[in-house]
GUNURO-58925 format. One line per 3 residues: their letters; for each residue x, y negated, z negated of C-alpha. Coordinates in steps of 0.1 Angstrom, whole numbers, always signed. Last residue first. Layout:
BEGIN
a = X,Y,Z ~ ... .
This chain:
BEGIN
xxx = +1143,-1071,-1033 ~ +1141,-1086,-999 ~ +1109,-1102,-988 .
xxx = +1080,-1099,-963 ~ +1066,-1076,-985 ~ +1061,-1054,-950 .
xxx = +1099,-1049,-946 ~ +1113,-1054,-979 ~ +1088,-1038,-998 .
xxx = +1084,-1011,-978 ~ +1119,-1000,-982 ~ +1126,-1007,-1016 .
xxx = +1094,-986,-1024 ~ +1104,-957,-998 ~ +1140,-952,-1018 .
xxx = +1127,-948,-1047 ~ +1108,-923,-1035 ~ +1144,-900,-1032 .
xxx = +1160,-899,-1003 ~ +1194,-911,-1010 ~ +1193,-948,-996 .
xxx = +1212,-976,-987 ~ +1191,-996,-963 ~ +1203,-1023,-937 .
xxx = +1179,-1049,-923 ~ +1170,-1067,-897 ~ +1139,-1086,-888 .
xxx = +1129,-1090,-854 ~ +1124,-1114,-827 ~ +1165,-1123,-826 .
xxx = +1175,-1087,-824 ~ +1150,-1074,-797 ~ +1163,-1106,-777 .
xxx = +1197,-1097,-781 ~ +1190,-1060,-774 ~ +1177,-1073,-742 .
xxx = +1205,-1091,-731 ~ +1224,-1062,-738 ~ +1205,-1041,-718 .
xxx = +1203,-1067,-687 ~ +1238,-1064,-689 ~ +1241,-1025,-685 .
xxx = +1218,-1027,-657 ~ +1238,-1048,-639 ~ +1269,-1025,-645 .
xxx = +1253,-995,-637 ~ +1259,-970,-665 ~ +1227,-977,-682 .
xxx = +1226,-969,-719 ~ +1202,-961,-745 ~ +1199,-983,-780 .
xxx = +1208,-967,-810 ~ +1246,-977,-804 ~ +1238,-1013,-790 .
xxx = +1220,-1020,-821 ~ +1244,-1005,-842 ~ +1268,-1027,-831 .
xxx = +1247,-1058,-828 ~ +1239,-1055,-862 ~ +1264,-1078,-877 .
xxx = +1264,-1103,-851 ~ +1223,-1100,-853 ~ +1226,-1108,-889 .
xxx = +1222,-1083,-918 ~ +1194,-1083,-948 ~ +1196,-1062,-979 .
xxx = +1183,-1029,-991 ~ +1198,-1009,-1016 ~ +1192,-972,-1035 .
xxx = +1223,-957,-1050 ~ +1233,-923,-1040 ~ +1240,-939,-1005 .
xxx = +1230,-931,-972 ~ +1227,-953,-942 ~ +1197,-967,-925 .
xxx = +1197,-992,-902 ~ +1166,-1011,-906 ~ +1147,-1029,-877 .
xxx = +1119,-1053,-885 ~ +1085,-1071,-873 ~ +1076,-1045,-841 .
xxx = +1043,-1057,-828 ~ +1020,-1024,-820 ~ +1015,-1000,-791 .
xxx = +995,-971,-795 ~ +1001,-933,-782 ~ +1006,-918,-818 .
xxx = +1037,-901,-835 ~ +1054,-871,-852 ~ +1060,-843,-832 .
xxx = +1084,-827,-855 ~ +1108,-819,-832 ~ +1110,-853,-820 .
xxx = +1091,-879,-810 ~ +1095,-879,-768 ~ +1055,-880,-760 .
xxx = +1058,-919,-762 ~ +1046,-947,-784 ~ +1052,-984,-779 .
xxx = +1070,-1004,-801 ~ +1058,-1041,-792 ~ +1083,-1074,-793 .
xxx = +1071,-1105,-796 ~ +1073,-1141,-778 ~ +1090,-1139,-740 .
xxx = +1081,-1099,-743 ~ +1102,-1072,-751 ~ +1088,-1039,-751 .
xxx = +1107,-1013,-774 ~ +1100,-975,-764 ~ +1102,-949,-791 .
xxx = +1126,-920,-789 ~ +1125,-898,-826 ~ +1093,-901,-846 .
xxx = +1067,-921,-829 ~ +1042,-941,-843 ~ +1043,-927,-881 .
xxx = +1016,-933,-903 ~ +1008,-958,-932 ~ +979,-958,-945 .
xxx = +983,-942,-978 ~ +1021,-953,-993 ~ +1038,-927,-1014 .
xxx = +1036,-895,-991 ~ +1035,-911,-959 ~ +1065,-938,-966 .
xxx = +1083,-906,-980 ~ +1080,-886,-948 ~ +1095,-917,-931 .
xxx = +1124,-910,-956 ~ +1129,-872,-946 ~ +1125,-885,-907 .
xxx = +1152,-908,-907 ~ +1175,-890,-928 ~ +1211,-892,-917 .
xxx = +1212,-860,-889 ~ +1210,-878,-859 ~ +1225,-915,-859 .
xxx = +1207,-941,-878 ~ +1171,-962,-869 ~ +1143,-974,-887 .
xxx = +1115,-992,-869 ~ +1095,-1015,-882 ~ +1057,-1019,-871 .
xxx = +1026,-1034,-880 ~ +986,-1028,-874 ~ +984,-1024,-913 .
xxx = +1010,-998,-915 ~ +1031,-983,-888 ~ +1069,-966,-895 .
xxx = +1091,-964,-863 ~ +1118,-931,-863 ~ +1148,-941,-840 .
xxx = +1169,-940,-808 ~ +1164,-968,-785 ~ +1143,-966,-751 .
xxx = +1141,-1007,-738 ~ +1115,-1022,-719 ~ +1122,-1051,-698 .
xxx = +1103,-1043,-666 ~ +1135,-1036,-649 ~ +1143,-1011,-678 .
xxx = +1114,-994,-675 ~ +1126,-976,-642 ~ +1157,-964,-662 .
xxx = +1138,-952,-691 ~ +1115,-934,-665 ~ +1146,-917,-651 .
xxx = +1156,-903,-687 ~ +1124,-897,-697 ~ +1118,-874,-664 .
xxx = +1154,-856,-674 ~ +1149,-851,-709 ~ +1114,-827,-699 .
xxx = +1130,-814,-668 ~ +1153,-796,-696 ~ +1123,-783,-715 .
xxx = +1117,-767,-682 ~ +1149,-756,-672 ~ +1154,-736,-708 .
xxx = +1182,-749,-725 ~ +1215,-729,-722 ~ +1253,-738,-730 .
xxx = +1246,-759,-765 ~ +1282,-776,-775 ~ +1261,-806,-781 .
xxx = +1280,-831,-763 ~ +1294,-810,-732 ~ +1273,-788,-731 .
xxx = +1239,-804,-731 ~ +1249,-828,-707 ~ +1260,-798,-681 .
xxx = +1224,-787,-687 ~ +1211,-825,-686 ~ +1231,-827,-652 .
xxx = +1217,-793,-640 ~ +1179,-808,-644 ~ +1189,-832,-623 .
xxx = +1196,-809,-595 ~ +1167,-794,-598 ~ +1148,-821,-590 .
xxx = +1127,-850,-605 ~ +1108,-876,-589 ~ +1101,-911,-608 .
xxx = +1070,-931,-594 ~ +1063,-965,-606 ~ +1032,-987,-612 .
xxx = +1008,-958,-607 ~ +971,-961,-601 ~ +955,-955,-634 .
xxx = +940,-923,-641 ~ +955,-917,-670 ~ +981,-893,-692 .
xxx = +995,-904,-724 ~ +985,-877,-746 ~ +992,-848,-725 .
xxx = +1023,-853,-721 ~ +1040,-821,-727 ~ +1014,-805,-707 .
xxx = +1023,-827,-681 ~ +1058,-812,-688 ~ +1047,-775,-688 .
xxx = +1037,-777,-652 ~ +1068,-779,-643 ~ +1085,-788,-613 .
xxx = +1077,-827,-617 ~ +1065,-859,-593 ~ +1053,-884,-626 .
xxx = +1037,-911,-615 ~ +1037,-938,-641 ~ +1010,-961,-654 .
xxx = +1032,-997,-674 ~ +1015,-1005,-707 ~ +1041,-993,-727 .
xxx = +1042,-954,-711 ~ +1008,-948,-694 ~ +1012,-912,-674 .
xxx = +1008,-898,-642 ~ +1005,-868,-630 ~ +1023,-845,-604 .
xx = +1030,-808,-602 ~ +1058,-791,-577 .
């Protein structure tokens, strides 16, 4: 057994783990603040993300400790949730002390296109590239970095006003134009993960609203080339749509 704790959205968490590997894996957010929280993991939740893992992946064998890893997000996510902080599935894009997150299901193109943004626009970086948090306050919402960013390992521990979501889709012709919350609500709730408790499950939703009425939304047509980027950017940090 190792324990550390961790600063995830402004909120220190204890971390009680079998592997050391996974405060390795978290190296970046760790502190000496005195915990908010406290999330335990055991072996036996490390079996549900193997039987998990099977059954929607088709994968039969993860190692236990990269396992562990998807099992201490997954408890922390439901801590969080009480403090009204949401874990949705997406790639968010920083520039200028801004954020917009950009969001699809696995496989679409969210990182080849935030690849773009870095390539075409200097200063821009990537906050997190796969599992950021969303903090929803009374007036703003802050994505919030976390060691879950992917394969790549794209991402920085900061927290920074989120001012649009984009669901991207691809197209061979390049298009951007805004949707309402009605309209995005599915995708939304897709991206976004979810409780099984049926209180908790509520709460989310209520959440997602407020997510989708303090930020911009968007959905982007795109097929990867730069052209793509410059639509993008422009819509979300010009402040217009093209």
């Amino acid at each position: 057994m190792t324990a550390f704790t961790l600063s995830l959205a402004g909120v220190p968490i204890r971390v009680e783990a079998l592997f050391e590997s996974t405060a390795r894996y978290c190296k970046d957010y760790l502190t000496d603040e005195a915990p908010a929280l406290c999330v335990r993991v055991t072996q036996a939740d490390i079996g549900f993300e193997q039987e998990k893992s099977a059954s929607e992946y088709g994968v039969c064998r993860y190692s236990d400790a990269y396992l562990e890893t998807l099992a201490v997000y997954r408890k922390i996510a439901a801590a969080l949730l009480e403090r009204d902080i949401l874990l949705m599935h997406g790639a968010v894009m920083a520039c200028g002390g801004r954020a917009c997150l950009f969001t699809a299901p696995s496989g679409t193109g969210k990182t080849t296109h935030c690849r773009l943004w870095l390539s075409e626009f200097p200063g821009t970086h990537v906050l997190n590239g796969d599992k950021p948090l969303l903090r929803v306050e009374t007036d703003r919402v802050l994505a919030c970095g976390t060691p879950w960013r992917g394969k790549e390992q794209l991402g920085r521990n900061e927290m920074l006003p989120l001012e649009a979501i984009c669901f991207l889709e691809r197209d061979e012709v390049n298009h951007i134009e805004a949707v309402s919350l009605r309209d995005a609500l599915p995708s939304l709730i897709a991206q976004t993960n979810r409780p099984t408790e049926p209180q908790a499950v509520m709460h989310t939703l209520e959440l997602i609203g407020r997510v989708g009425g303090m930020a911009r939304l968007y959905r982007l047509g795109c097929n990867m080339e730069p052209e793509a980027a410059h639509i993008s950017y422009h819509a979300l940090f010009g402040g217009k749509t093209p």
